[in-house]
C-alpha positions as CSV (number, residue, x, y, z in Angstrom):
1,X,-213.7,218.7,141.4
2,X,-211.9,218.2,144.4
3,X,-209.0,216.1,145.0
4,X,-207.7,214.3,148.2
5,X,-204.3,214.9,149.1
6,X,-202.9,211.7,150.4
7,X,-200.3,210.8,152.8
8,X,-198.0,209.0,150.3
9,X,-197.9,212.6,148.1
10,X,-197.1,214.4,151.6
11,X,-194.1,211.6,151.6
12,X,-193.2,212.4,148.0
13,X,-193.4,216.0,148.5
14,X,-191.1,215.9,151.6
15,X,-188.7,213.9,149.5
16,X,-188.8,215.9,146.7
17,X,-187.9,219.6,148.9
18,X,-184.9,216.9,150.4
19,X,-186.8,216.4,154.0
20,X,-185.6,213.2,154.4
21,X,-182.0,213.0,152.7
22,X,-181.1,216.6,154.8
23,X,-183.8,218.2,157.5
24,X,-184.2,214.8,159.1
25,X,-180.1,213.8,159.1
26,X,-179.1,217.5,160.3
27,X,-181.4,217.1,163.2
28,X,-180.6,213.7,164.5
29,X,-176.8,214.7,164.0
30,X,-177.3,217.8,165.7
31,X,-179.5,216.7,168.4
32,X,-176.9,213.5,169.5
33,X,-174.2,216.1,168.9
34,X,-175.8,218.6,171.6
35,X,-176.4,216.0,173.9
36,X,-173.0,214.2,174.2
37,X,-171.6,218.2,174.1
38,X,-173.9,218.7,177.0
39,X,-172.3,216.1,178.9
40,X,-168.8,217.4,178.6
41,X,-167.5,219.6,181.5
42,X,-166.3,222.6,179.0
43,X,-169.6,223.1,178.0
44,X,-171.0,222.5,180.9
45,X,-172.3,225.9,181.6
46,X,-172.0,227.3,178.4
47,X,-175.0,225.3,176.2
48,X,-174.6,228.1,173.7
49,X,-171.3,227.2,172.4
50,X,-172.7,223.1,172.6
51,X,-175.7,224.7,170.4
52,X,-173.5,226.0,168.0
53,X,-170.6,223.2,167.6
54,X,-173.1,221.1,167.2
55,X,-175.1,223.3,164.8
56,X,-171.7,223.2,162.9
57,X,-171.3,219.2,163.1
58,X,-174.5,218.7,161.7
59,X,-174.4,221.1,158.8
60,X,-170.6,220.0,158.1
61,X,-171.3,216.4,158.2
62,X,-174.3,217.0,155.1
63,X,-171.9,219.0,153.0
64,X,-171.2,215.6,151.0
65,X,-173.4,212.9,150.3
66,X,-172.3,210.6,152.3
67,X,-174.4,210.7,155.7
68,X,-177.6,210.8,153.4
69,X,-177.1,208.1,151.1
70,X,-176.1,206.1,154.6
71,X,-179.1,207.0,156.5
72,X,-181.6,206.0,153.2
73,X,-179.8,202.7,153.3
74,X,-179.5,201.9,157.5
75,X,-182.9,203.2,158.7
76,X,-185.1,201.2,156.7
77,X,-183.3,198.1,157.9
78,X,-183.9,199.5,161.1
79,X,-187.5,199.5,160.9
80,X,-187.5,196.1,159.5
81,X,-185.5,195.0,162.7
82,X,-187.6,196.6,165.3
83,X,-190.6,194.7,163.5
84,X,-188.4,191.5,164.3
85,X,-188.4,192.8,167.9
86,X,-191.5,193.2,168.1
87,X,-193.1,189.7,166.5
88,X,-190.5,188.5,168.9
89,X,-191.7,190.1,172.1
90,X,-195.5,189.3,171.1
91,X,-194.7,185.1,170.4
92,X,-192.6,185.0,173.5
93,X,-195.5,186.7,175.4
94,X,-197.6,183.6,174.7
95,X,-194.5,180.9,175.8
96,X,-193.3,182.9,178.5
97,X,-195.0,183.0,182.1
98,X,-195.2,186.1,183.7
99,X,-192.7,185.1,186.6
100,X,-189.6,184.6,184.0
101,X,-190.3,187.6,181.9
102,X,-187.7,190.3,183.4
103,X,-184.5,187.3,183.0
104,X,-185.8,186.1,179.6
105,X,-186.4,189.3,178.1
106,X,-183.2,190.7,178.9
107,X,-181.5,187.8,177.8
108,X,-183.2,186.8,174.9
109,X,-183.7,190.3,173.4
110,X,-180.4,191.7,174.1
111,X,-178.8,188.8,172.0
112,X,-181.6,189.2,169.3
113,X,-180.9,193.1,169.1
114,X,-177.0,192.3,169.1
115,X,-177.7,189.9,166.3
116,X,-180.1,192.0,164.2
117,X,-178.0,195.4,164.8
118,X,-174.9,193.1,163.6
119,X,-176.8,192.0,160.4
120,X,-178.4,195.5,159.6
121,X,-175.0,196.8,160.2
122,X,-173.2,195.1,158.0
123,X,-175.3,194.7,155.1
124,X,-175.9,198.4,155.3
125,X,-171.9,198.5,155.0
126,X,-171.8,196.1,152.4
127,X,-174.3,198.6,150.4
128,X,-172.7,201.7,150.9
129,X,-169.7,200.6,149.6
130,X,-167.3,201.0,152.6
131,X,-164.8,198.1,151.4
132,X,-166.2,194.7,152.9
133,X,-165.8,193.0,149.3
134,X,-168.7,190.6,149.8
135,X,-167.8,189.7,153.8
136,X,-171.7,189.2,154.6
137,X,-172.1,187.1,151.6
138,X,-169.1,185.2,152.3
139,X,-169.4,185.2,156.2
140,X,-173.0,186.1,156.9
141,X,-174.6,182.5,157.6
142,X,-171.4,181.5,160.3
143,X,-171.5,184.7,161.6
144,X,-175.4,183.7,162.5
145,X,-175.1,180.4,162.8
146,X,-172.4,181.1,165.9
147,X,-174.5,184.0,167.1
148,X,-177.5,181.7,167.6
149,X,-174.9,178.9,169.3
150,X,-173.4,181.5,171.6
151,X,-177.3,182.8,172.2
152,X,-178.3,179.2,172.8
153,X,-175.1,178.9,175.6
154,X,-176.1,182.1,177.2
155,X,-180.1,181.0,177.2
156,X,-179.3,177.7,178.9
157,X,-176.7,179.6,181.5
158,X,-179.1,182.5,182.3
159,X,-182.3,180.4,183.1
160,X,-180.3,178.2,185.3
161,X,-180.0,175.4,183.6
162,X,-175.8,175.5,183.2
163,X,-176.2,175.6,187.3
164,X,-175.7,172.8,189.4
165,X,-173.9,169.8,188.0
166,X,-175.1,166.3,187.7
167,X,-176.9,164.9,184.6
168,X,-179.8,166.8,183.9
169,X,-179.3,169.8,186.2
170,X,-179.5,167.9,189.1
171,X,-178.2,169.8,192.2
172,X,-175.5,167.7,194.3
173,X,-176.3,167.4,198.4
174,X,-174.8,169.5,200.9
């Protein structure tokens, strides 16, 4: 009898050989490595010796544990915030008119990325064990709580509603 070979038991089997704790971490490492590299004029036109510093950065920065057991705790949260994003950018879609999309969107979803890259980052922090003693747990809710004040100030500013002066946005005569 035949059997199936799922995607979840490719998934295991590529955790199991270490895919995703080292092939995965390496390349990402190596590849931002490379391209900042790129980018400076000593390697400018020489992208051998960017290949191979980089090469080096990656494979040095996996000799410990550390980056993997960082990376299995960020990017998951990662995923979770993009879904955020994304039921975000769909709701919005159905509130929004098509004339205020570009200023909302940049508005709106650069203080809900700040926010959710702040939250992911520090609870990913707090996991790992870097030395923030409870900070989120303490701090977390006023950190948002402001966050959404501050988002709620900017919101009102960049759709023109801060403009003016007068009571209720009322523009004064020339």
């Amino acid at each position: 009898m035949l059997q199936g070979f799922g995607f979840g038991e490719l998934m295991n089997q590529l955790e199991t050989i270490g895919f995703f704790s080292y092939v995965l971490p390496f390349l990402l490492i190596f590849a931002f490595s490379y391209a900042l590299l790129s980018l400076i004029p000593i390697f400018e036109g020489n992208k051998g010796a960017a290949a191979i510093v980089a090469f080096a950065v990656g494979f040095l920065s996996l000799q410990l544990d550390f980056v993997p057991i960082f990376f299995r705790t960020i990017f998951p949260k990662f995923g979770i915030g993009l879904a955020i994003l994304l039921v975000a950018l769909i709701l919005s879609g159905v509130f929004i008119s098509k004339g205020e999309w570009p200023k909302v969107y940049m508005g709106v979803f650069f203080g809900l990325s700040a926010l959710i890259f702040v939250i992911i980052a520090f609870s990913s922090l707090s996991e790992y064990a870097v030395g923030l003693g409870g900070f989120w747990e303490r701090y977390g809710a006023l950190i948002i709580v402001g966050a959404l004040i501050i988002g709620a100030i900017v919101a009102i500013f960049v759709s023109g509603g801060g403009k003016g002066g007068g009571a209720g946005g009322a523009k004064p005569k020339d």
